[in-house]
N, C-alpha and C positions, 0 to 999 in steps of 0.2 A: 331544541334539537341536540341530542349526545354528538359529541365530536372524542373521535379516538386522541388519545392524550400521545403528545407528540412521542419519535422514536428513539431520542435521544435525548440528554439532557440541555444542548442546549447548540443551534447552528455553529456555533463559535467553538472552534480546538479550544480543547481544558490546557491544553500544552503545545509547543510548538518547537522546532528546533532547528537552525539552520546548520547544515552541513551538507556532503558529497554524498551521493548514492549513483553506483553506476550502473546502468543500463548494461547488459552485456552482448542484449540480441533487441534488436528491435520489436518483436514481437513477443518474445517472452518475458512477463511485467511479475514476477515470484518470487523478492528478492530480497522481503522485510520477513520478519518472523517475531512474536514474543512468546518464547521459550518458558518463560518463569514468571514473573512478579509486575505488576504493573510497573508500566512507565520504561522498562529496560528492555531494548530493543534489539534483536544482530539484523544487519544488514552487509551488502555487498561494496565494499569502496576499492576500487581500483582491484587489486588483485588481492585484496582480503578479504576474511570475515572479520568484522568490527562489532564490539557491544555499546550502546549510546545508553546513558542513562537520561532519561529527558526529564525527571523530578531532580537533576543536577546539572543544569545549562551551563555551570562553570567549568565541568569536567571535560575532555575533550574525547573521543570514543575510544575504545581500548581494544588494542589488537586482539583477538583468540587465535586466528590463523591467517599465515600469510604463506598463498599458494603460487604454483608456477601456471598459473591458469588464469581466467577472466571466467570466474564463477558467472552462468546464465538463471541458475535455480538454487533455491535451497531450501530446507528441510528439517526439521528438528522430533524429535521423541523423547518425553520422561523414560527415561529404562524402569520396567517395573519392577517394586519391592526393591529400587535403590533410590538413593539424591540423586542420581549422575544423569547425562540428557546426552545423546547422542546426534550429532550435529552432522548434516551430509550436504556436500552441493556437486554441481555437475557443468561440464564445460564444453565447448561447442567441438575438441579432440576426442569425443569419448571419454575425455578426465571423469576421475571424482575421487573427493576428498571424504573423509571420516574422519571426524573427532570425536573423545568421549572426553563429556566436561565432569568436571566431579562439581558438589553443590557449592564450592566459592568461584566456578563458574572458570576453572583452569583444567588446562590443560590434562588428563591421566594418559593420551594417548595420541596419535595421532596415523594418519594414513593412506596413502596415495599409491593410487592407478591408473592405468587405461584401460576401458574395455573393449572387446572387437566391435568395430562399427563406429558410426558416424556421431552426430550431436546430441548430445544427451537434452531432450528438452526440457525434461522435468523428472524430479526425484519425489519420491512416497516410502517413507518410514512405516513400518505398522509394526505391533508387538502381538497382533492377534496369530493365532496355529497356521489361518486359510486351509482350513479343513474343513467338515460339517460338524466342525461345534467350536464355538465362540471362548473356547480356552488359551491362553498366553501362549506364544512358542518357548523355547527354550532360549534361543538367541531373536532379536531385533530380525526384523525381514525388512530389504528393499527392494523395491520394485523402480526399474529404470523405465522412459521411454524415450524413445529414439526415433531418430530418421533414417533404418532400417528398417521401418515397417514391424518394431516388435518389442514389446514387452517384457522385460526379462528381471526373474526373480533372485535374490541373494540372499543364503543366507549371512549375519553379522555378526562373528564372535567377538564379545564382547570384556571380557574376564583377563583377557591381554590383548599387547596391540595384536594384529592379525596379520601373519605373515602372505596372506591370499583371503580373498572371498568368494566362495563356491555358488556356483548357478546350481538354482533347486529348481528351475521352469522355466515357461517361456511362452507367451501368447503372439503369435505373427497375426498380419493383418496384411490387409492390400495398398494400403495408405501409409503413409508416415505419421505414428503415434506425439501425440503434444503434449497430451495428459492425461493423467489414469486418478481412479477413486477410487477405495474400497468399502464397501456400506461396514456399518458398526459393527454386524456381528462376521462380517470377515470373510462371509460368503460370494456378493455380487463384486465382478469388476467393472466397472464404467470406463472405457475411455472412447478418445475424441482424437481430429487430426487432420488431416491437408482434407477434405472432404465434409459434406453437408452429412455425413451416416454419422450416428450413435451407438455404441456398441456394450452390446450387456453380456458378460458370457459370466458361469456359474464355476467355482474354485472347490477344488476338488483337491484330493489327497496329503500324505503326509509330510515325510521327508522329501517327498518329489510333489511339487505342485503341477498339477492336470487343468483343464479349464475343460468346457463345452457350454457349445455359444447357448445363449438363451434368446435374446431377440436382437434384430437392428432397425434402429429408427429413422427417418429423418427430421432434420430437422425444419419448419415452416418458413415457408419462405418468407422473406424480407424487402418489405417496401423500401426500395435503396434505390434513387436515382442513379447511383456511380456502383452499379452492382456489376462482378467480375468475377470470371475463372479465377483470376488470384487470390481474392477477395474471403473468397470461403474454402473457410476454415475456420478452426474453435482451439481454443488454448487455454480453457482452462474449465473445468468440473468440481463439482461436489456433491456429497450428499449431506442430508437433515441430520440432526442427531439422533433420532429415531429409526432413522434410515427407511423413512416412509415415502421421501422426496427425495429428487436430486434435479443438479441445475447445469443448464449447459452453457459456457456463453462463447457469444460465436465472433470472426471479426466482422462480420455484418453486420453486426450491430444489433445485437438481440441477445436476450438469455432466458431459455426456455424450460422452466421447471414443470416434471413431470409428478403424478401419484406413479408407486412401483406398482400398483395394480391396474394402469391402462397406458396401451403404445400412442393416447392423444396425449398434446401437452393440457396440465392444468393451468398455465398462464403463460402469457409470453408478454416481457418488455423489451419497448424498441428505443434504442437511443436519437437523438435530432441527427436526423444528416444534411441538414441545413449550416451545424454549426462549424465555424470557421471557413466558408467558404466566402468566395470574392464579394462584396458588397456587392457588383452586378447581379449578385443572383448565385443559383445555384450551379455554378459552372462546376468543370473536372478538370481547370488546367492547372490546379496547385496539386491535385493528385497522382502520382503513377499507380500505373495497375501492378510493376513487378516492385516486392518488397525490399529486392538488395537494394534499388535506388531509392527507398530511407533510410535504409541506413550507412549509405555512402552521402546523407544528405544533399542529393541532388533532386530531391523532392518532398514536399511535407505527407509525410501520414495519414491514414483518416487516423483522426482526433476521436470521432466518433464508434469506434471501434472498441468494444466488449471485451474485455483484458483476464480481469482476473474473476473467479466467485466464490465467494465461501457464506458458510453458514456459522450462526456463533448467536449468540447472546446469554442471557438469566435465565435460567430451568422457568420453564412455562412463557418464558415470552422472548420466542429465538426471533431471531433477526438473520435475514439475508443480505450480503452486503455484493456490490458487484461494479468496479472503478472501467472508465473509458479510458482509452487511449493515451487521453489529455485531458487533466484538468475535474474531471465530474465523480463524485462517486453517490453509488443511487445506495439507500438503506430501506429496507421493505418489511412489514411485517411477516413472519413467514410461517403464522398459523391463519391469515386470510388473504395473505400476497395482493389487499387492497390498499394499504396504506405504503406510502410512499416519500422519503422525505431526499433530497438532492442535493447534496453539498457540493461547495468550493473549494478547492485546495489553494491556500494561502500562495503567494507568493511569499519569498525569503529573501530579499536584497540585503546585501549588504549591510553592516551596521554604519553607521554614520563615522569619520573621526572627528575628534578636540579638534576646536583651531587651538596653534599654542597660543598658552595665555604668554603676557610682557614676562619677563624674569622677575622682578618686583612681586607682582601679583601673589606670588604661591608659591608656596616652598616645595606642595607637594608631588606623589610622581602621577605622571598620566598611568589612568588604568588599562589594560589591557583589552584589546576587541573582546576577548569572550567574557570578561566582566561587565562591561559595556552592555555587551548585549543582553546577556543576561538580568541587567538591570531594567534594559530597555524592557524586556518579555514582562517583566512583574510589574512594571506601572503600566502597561498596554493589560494587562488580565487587570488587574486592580481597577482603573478606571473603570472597564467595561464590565464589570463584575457589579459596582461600586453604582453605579451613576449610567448605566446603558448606554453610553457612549460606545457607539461601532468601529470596526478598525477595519478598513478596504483596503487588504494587499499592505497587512503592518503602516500604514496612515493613519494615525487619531479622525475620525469625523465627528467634531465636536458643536452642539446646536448655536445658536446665537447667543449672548450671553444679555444682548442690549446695550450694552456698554462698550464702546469701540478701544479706550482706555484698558477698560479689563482683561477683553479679548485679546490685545497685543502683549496683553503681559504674563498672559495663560501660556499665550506661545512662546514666548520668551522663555518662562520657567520650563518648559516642556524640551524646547530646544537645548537648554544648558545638559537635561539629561537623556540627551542624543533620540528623543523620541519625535519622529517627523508628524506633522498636524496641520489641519484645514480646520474651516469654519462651513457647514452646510449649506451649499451653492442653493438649494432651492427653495432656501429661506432668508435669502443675505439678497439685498438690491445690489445693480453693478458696480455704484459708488464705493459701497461698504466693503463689497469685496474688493477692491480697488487700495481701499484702504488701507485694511488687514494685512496685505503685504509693503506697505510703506517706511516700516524701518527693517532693518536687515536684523536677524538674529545677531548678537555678539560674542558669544559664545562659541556656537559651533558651524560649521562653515554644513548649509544645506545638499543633503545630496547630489548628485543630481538623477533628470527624469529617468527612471525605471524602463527598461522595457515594456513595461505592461501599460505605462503612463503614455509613453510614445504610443506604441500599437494595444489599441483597448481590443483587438482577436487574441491578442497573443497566447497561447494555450504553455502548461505545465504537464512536461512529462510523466505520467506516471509513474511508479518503479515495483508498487505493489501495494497489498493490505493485507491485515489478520487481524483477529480480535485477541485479547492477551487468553490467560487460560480459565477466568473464571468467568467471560464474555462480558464484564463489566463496560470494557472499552476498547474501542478500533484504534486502528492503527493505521496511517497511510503515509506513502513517500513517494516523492516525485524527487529529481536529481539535483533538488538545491535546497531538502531538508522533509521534514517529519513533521507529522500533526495528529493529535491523540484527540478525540471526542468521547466522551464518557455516555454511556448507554444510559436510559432512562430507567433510575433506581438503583445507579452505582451509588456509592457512599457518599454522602455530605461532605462540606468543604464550610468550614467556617472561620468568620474572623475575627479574631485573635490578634490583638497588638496590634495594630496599623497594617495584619497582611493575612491572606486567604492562607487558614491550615493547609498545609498538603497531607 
């Protein structure tokens, strides 16, 4: 029997990274972007845009822009026919920032505002006219949407900083907008919002952008025990690269991709809403139905809740990708939307520290946490690279070796370079394991139990995803680090000298 050859290269992050990623709004999860070159990332930290190299774990991430705002979205465009990449995000005052990067990835400009109206929930760069012909405009266009109920166009001179940005249009709605999509050639708007409707309207004119609606959809309902008036809503859209599809996803926990030639859906996935609730069962008392109390944390989340979606991968074999709430992200075939593969996002704890050694011992100096750790990531891909050896939540899970001797000295060496490890419980009798912990590490003093070790529900924030520019590999963050997967028939990685080329 043929089996579709898996959607990536391989369950396991090519890369991983711990660091800060902040949330800005509870519901809106848009917060990672890769602008340029594998592996180099901007995301959101505290009240900046930060760049992370994550093929350089030793580096620590580098400010681009540090604003007067708690960026919720953000946003990137190559400017056409230059190197430069213009960089936008948006803040729950109406804020928004504009950068133009030049190709060493600094600074040529910079630029802040308020616009009238309430939270910007998400931002859309495009370079196309939004005419009826699929030609470049002259400047960058943005497109805001808001909790005003409306959509509103700008154009972005580019050439100097910009002492103002002029509104060219404006689409209102009955609902309060979350996200908008514009198909490749620049003609359909897609957006989404406090409401189960989809909304398709048609872009029209020049220097003044026009709309008129084309259809509105709903969306199918959702087998959801804990189903609520607050509940629905959708935050976040895309279309195909062909602009044949597009995808909705909802916080009920669905994301339902359409053909642009019928108002049915062509498939719809449901996320478990089973998952994270009380061990009694499917109860509703860890959930509230009003969202300000998540994020006044006076109650958890649905976990299960449909965040972000996008489209991306290798010319001929795109990939849908589409993260929950907490913790899951689904990756789909998206020329038969039947193949399906569901990742983990790692947890990031801490790295371990040195005990100090006696004075005597060593003349040398202790290393630093992000060399540490960085050490740590290369012999955790190595072995597992190496020897299939799986790593649960950065733990080695290493098989039995036979040898109760050997195995204590496996961990030992393993320990001195700060990497935490087990021995495979459902292969080990109780003595043995019993064993295995019977001399303490001497070297480095064990961590302790993880959150995730205490509570095995525990869920990881999401923060966002994208795929870099040439759909080689995803990109996901949750708010205590980064993890890369490489799509199946990204480049080779071989080894070279005692370590995987990058």
């Amino acid at each position: 029997m043929a089996r579709d050859p898996p959607l990536l290269a391989s369950p396991t992050p090519t890369l991983r990274s711990t660091t800060t990623v902040t949330i800005g709004h509870v519901q809106l999860r848009d917060v990672i972007i890769c602008p340029g070159e594998r592996g180099v990332v901007n995301y959101v930290q505290s009240r900046s845009i930060v760049e992370h190299n994550l093929l350089e774990p030793e580096k620590p991430p580098r400010t681009l822009a540090d604003l007067a705002f708690l960026p919720n979205t953000l946003a990137s465009l190559p400017v056409p026919d230059t190197d430069h990449t213009l960089l936008a995000a948006g803040g729950q005052d109406a804020e928004i920032h504009l950068s133009l990067l030049t190709a060493d990835n600094k600074s040529a400009w910079q630029f802040n505002t308020h616009l009238e109206g309430s939270i910007n929930n998400s931002i859309l760069l495009t370079s196309l006219s939004l005419t009826d012909s699929n030609e470049s405009s002259v400047e960058p266009r943005m497109a805001v949407n808001n909790n005003d109920r409306v959509v509103m166009f700008f154009d972005v001179p580019i050439r100097a900083r910009p002492s103002t940005i002029s509104q060219v249009g404006a689409v209102r709605f009955h609902d309060p907008v979350n996200h908008s999509s514009i198909s490749p050639d620049g003609r359909t708007l897609l957006s989404v919002g406090d409401s189960s409707k989809v909304f398709l309207h048609r872009l029209t004119g020049g220097a003044r952008i026009t709309s008129t609606p084309i259809a509105t959809l709903t969306l199918p309902p959702t087998p959801n025990p804990f189903s609520s008036h607050a509940l629905v809503a959708s935050f976040s859209s895309a279309f195909s690269a062909d602009g044949s599809k597009y995808a909705v996803a909802s916080q009920e926990g669905s994301v339902a991709v359409w053909d642009v030639r019928s108002t049915r859906p062509l498939k719809v996935f449901y996320t478990d809403k089973t998952r994270g609730c009380s061990r009694g069962g499917p109860g509703t008392t860890w959930l509230s139905e009003d969202p300000q109390e998540w994020s006044q944390h006076k109650s958890r989340g649905p976990g299960w809740s449909a965040r972000n979606v996008k489209f991306g991968g290798r010319p001929g074999r795109e990939l849908m990708m589409f993260t929950e709430h907490t913790s899951l992200i689904h990756v789909i075939d998206a020329r038969t939307f039947e193949t399906e593969e569901i990742l983990h996002m790692p947890a990031f704890p801490a790295p371990p520290q040195p005990r100090p050694r006696p004075a005597a011992a060593t003349t040398q100096s202790t290393p630093s946490p992000s060399a540490t750790a960085a050490a740590t990531a290369r012999i955790v891909r190595t072995l597992e690279d190496t020897f299939r050896i799986t790593a649960a939540d950065d733990v080695l899970v290493i098989p039995p070796l036979g040898d109760r001797a050997v195995e204590r000295e496996v961990r030992r060496v393993l320990g001195q370079h700060g990497v935490s490890s087990r021995f495979r419980i459902d292969e080990v009798d109780e003595e043995a394991e019993m064993d295995i912990d019977e001399e303490p590490l001497e070297c480095v003093t064990p961590p302790p139990p993880s959150r995730e070790e205490l509570d095995p529900d525990a869920e990881h924030n999401l923060a966002g995803a994208c795929f870099d520019p040439s759909g080689a590999f995803i990109y996901v963050a949750s708010d205590t680090g980064v993890a890369e997967w490489g799509v199946r028939g990204a480049e080779k990685r071989w080894w070279v000298d005692g370590a995987w080329e990058r």
